[in-house]
Each structure stands twice: as structure tokens, then as C-alpha cells.
C-alpha positions in Angstrom: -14.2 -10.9 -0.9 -10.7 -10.1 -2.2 -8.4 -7.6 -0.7 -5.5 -5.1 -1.6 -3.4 -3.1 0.7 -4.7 0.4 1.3 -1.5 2.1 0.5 -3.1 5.8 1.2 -3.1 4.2 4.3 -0.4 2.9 5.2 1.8 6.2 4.2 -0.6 7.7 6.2 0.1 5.8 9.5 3.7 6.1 8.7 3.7 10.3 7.8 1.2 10.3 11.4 4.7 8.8 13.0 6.9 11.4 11.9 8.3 9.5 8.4 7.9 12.3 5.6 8.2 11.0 1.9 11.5 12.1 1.6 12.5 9.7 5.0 10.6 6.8 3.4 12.3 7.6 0.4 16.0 7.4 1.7 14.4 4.0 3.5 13.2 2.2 0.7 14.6 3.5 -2.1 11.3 4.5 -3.6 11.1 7.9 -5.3 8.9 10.2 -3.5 7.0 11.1 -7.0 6.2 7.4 -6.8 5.3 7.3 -3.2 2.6 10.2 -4.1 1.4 7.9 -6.9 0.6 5.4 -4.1 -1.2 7.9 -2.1 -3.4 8.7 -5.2 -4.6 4.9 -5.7 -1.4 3.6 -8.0 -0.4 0.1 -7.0 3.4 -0.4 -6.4 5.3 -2.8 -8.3 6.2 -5.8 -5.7 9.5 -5.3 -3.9 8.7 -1.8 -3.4 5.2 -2.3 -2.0 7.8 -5.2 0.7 9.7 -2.5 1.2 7.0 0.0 2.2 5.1 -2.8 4.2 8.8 -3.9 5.9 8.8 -0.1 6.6 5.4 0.4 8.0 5.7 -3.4 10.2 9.2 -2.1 12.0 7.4 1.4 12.9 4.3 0.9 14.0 5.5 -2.5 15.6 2.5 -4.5 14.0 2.4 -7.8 11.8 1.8 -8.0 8.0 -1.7 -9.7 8.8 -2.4 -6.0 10.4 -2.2 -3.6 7.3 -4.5 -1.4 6.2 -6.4 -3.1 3.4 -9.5 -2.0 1.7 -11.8 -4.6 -0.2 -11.1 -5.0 -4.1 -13.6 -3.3 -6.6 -14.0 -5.6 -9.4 -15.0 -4.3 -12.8 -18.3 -4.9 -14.3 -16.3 -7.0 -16.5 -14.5 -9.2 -14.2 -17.7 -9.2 -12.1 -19.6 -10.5 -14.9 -16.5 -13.0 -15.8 -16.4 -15.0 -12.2 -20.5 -15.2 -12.0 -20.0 -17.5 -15.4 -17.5 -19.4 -13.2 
């Protein structure tokens, strides 16, 4: 089964730790209107989803292979697509 990083998460751990979105902001360079976009289920384009995982890593002192992640929900589509695989 295929997994994503669970960005609600992750700026969840980091806001627990005393990071507010406008600190993560200044940090990454991500604009907080974005960083709420994450919290509401948007994916993050690449570097800044590094950045916010760099972020969380250094804080929380844990390894990438220790992010929040939360399994991928396929469409029916896509669902329908790999069974024909």
C-alpha cells in the first residue's frame, strides 16, 4: 500500500513544539496561507514539502523514515486502472 506524508501532521507535531505558522514561515520560506493549505489536505509542491520535512527532522530530532504518513486513497479510477495491470 502506497503512502503520502500526513502534512496535518506534521505541522501539528511542529505547532505542539512551540513553531507557529508564522515561525515556520520565516524558516522555510513557505507562506503561512500555504502552510494552512497543507493543514487542509493540499499537497506541497517538492522543495517546500523538504523544507517542512528538514524543519520537522531538526525539531523533533527524528529521521525522515519517521514522518507521519497516512496510506494513499486511490480513486475508483485509478483503482480500477492497476487491477487491469
Amino acid at each position: 500500500m502506497q503512502r503520502r506524508v500526513d502534512w496535518f501532521r506534521l505541522l501539528d507535531d511542529l505547532k505542539r513544539r512551540g513553531y507557529s505558522t508564522y515561525a515556520l514561515e520565516m524558516l522555510t520560506g513557505v507562506p503561512k496561507s500555504t502552510l494552512l493549505g497543507y493543514k487542509q489536505g493540499a499537497e506541497p509542491k517538492h522543495l517546500d514539502g523538504e523544507r517542512l520535512i528538514g524543519v520537522w527532522c531538526q525539531v523533533t530530532g527524528l529521521q525522515r523514515d519517521s514522518i507521519p504518513t497516512e496510506p494513499v486513497q486511490l480513486s475508483a479510477a485509478k483503482a480500477k486502472a492497476k487491477r487491469k495491470k
